[in-house]
C-alpha positions as CSV (number, residue, x, y, z in Angstrom):
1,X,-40.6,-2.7,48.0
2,X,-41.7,-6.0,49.3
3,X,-45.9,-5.7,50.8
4,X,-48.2,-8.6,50.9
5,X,-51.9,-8.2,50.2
6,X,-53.6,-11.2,52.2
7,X,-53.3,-14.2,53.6
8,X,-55.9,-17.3,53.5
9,X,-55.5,-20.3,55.6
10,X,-57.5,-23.8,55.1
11,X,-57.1,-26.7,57.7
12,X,-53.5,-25.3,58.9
13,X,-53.1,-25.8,62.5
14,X,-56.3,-24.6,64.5
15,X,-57.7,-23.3,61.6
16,X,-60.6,-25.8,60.5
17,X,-62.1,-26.5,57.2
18,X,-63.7,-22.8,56.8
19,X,-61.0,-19.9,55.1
20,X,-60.1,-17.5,57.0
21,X,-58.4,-14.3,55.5
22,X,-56.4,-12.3,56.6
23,X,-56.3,-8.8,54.9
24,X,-52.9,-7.1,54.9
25,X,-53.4,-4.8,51.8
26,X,-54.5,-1.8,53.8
27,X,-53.4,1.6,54.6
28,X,-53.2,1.9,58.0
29,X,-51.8,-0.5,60.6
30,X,-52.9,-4.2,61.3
31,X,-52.8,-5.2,64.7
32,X,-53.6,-8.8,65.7
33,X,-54.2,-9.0,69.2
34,X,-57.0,-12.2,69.6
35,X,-60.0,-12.9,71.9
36,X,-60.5,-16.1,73.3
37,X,-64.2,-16.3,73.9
38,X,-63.5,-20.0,76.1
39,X,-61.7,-18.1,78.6
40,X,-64.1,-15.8,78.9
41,X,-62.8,-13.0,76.5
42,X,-62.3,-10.2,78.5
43,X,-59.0,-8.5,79.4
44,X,-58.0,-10.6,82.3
45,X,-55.2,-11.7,79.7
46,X,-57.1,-14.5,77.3
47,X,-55.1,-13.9,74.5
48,X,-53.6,-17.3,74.7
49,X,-55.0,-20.3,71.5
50,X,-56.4,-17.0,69.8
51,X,-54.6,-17.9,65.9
52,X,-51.8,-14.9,66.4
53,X,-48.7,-17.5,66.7
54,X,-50.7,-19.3,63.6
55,X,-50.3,-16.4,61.1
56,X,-46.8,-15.9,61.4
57,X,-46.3,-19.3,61.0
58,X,-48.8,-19.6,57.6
59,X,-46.6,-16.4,56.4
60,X,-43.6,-18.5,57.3
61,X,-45.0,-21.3,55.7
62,X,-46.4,-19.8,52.8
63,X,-43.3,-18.1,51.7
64,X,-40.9,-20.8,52.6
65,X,-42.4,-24.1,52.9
66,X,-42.0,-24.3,56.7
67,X,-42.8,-23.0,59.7
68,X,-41.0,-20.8,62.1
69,X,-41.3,-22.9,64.6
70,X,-39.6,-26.8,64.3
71,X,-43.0,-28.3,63.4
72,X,-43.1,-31.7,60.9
73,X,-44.8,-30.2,58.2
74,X,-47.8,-33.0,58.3
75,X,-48.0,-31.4,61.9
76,X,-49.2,-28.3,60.6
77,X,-51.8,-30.1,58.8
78,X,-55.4,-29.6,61.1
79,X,-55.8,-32.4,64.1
80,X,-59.7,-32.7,62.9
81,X,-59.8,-32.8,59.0
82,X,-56.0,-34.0,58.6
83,X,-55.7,-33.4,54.6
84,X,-56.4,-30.4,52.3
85,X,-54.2,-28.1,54.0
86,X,-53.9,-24.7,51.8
87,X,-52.3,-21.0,52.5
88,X,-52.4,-18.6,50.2
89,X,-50.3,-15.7,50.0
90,X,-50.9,-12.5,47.7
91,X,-48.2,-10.0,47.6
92,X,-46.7,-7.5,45.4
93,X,-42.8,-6.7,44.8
94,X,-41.5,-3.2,43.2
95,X,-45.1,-3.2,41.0
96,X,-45.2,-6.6,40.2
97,X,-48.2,-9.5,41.5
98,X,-47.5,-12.3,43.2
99,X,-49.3,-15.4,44.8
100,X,-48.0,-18.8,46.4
101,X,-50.6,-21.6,47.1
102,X,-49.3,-24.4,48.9
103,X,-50.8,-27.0,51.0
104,X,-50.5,-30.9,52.0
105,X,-52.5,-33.6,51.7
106,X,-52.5,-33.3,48.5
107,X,-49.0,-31.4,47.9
108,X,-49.5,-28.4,46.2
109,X,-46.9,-25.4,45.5
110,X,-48.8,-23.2,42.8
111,X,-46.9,-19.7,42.2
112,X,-48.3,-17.0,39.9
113,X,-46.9,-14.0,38.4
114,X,-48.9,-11.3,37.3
115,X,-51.9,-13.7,37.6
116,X,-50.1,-16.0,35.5
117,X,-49.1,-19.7,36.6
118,X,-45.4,-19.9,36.6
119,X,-44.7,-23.7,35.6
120,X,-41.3,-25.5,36.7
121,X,-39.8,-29.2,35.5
122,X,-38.3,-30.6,38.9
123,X,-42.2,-32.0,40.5
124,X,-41.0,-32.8,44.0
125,X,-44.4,-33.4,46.0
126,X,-45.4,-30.0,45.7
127,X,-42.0,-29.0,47.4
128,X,-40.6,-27.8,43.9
129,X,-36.9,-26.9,44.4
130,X,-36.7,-24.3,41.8
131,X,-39.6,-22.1,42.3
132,X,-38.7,-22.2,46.0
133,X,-35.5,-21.3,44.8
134,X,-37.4,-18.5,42.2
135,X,-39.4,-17.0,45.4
136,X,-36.8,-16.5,47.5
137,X,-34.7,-14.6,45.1
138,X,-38.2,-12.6,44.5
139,X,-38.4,-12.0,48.2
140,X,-34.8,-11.1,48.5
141,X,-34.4,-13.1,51.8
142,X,-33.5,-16.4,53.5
143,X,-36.2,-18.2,55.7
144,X,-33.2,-17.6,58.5
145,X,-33.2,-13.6,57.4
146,X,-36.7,-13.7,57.7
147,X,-37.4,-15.6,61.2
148,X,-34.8,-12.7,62.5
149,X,-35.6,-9.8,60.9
150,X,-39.4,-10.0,60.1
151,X,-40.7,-12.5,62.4
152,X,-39.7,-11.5,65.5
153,X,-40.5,-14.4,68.2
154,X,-40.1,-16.2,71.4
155,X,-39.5,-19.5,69.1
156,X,-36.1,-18.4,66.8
157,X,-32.9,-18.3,68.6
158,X,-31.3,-14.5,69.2
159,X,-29.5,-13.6,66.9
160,X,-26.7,-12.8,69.5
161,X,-27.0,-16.2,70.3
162,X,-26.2,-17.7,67.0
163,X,-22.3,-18.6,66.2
164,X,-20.4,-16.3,64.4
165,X,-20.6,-17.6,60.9
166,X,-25.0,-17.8,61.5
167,X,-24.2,-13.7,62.4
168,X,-22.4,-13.3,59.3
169,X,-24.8,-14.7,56.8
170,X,-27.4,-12.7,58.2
171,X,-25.4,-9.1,58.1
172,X,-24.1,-10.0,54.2
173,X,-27.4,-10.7,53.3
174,X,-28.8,-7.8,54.9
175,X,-26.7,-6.0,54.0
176,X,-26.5,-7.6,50.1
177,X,-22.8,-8.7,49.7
178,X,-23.9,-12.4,49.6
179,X,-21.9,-12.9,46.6
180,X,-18.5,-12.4,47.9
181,X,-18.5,-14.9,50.5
């Protein structure tokens, strides 16, 4: 079974230099529902520029490199501090430890295993093709299988909206007959 632990984000998007952390590692439900104190932070509906659309897309981007939404990746870099962009993603799979760093300016992709640094030989920018490759076979899932599946959103296209072959890779992978097609 697939469960992450946290999430910590540094200058991604409207999050400014300070970490913020997200615990996920918990036993009961985590519900993320914002406050936006500018508005006036009652419940007259000032949810709106509270982070929540920002830590789907620091999962998505942790995981996979990219965001759910079609944002440059130097556009997910904060406005204010533009460089040392980090999220950090803890999870486990079927007893086993896992943890992704990456971040721009500088270009870091860090992935540990068992608290161990896994190292790989193709150095792309921090974009390293192989332990991208590594995670997702790890995770068991496609950024696309993810973004329809896991991360439900206003921003990914319905799935009954796709073509027909989009709707096919999704049902072989969820259903894990990748390999004859």
């Amino acid at each position: 079974m697939f469960r992450i632990k946290n999430l910590t984000v540094r200058n991604f998007m409207s999050v400014g230099n300070a970490t913020q952390a997200v615990e996920f590692d918990r036993r009961d439900l985590t519900l993320v529902l914002g406050e936006n104190i500018d508005l006036g932070g009652d419940d007259s509906g000032a949810r709106n520029g509270t982070g929540k659309t920002t830590i789907i897309n620091a999962l998505s981007y942790g995981l996979y490199g990219t965001a759910l939404t079609n944002i440059k990746k130097d556009n997910l870099i904060n406005k204010i501090n533009n460089k040392n962009m980090l999220v950090t993603l803890s999870f486990d799979k079927d007893g086993t430890d896992y943890r992704i760093e990456r971040g721009r300016k500088p270009n870091v992709l860090k992935f540990y295993v068992n608290h161990e640094e896994q190292s790989a030989t193709d150095e792309a920018q921090g974009e390293n093709k192989e332990t991208q490759e590594a995670i997702e076979r790890i995770l068991g899932m496609s950024h696309d299988m993810f973004k329809h599946v896991l991360a439900l959103n206003t921003y990914t296209e319905p799935f009954l909206s796709l073509k027909a072959n989009e709707q096919r890779a999704i049902i072989e992978q969820l259903l894990g007959i990748t390999l004859l097609s």
